[in-house]
C-alpha positions in Angstrom: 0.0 0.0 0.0 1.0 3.5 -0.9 2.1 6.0 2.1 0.4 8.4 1.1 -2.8 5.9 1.6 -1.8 5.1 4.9 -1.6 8.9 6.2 -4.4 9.8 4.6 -6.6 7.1 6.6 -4.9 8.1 9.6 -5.2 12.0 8.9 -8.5 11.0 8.6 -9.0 9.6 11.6 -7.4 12.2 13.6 -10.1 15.2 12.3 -13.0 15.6 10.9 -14.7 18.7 9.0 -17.7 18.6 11.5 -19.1 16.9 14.6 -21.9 14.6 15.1 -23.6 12.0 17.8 -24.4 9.0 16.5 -26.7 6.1 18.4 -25.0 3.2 16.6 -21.6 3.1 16.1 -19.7 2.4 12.0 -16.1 1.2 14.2 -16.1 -2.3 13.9 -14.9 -4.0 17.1 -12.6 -6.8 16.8 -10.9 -9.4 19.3 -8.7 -12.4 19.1 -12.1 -14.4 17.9 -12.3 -12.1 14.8 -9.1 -10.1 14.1 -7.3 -12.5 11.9 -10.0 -13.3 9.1 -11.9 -9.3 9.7 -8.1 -8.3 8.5 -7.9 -10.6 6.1 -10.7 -10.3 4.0 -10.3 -6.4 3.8 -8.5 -4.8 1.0 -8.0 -1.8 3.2 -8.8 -1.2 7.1 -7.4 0.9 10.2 -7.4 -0.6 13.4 -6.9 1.8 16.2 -5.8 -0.2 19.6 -6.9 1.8 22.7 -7.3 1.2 26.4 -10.4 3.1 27.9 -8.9 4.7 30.5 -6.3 6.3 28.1 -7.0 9.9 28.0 -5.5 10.4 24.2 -7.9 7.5 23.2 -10.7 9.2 24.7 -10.1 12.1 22.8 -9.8 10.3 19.4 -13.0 8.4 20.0 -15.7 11.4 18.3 -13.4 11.4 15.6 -12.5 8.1 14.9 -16.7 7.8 14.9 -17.1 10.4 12.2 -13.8 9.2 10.3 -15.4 5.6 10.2 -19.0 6.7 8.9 -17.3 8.2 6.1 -15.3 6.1 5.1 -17.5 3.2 5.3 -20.0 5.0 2.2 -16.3 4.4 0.3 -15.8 0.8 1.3 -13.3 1.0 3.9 -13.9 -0.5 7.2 -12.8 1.0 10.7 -12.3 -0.9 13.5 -11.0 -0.8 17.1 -9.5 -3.6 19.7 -9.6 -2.8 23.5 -5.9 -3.8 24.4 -7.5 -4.2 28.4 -9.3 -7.2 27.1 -7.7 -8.6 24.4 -3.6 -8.4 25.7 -2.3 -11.5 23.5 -3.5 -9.8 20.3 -1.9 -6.4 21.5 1.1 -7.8 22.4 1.1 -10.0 19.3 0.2 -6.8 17.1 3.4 -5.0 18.5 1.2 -2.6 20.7 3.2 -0.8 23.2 1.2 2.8 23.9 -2.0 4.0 23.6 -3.6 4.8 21.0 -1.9 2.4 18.3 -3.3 3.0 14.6 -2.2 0.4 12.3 -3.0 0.1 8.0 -3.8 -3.5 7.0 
C-alpha cells in the first residue's frame, strides 16, 4: 500500500470537518475471535488499539466515529481492539502505547 494511503486514513481519523452523535456506532470492534480473518478479507482497514482509561484515546474516540461513517460510504472499514481485554492480540500486534493505529 502506498504512504500516502496510509496517512491519509490516519489523517482521517485524527479530524473531521464537522461533529456529530451518532446512536450506533460504524467502528467495527474486533478481538482475538475475529481479528485475523476481519483483516484478512479487507483490502483496506485501520485498526486503532486503545485502552479506555487512556486519555488520548478518549479524545480520538468522536473522531474516529465520524472518520469511520465516512469512510465506510467508500468501502473502507474502521475498526477498534480494547488492548485491556484482548492483551495477547496487543502484544502480538506489537502494541506498546495508547492509541496504536495500524493500516492492514
Amino acid at each position: 500500500m502506498r504512504l500516502s494511503a496510509a496517512v491519509a486514513l490516519v489523517g482521517l481519523a485524527a479530524t473531521s470537518m464537522f461533529a456529530g452523535v451518532r446512536a450506533e456506532s460504524d467502528v467495527l470492534e474486533l478481538g482475538v475471535k475475529n481479528f485475523a480473518e476481519t483483516v484478512k478479507a479487507k483490502e483496506l482497514i485501520l485498526v486503532e488499539f486503545f485502552a479506555p482509561w487512556c486519555g488520548h484515546c478518549k479524545a480520538l474516540a468522536p473522531e474516529y466515529e465520524i472518520a469511520a461513517t465516512q469512510l465506510k460510504e467508500q468501502g473502507i472499514p474502521i475498526a477498534k481492539v480494547d488492548c485491556t481485554v484482548e492483551t495477547d492480540l496487543c502484544q502480538e500486534q506489537g502494541v506498546s502505547g495508547y492509541p496504536t493505529l495500524k493500516v492492514f
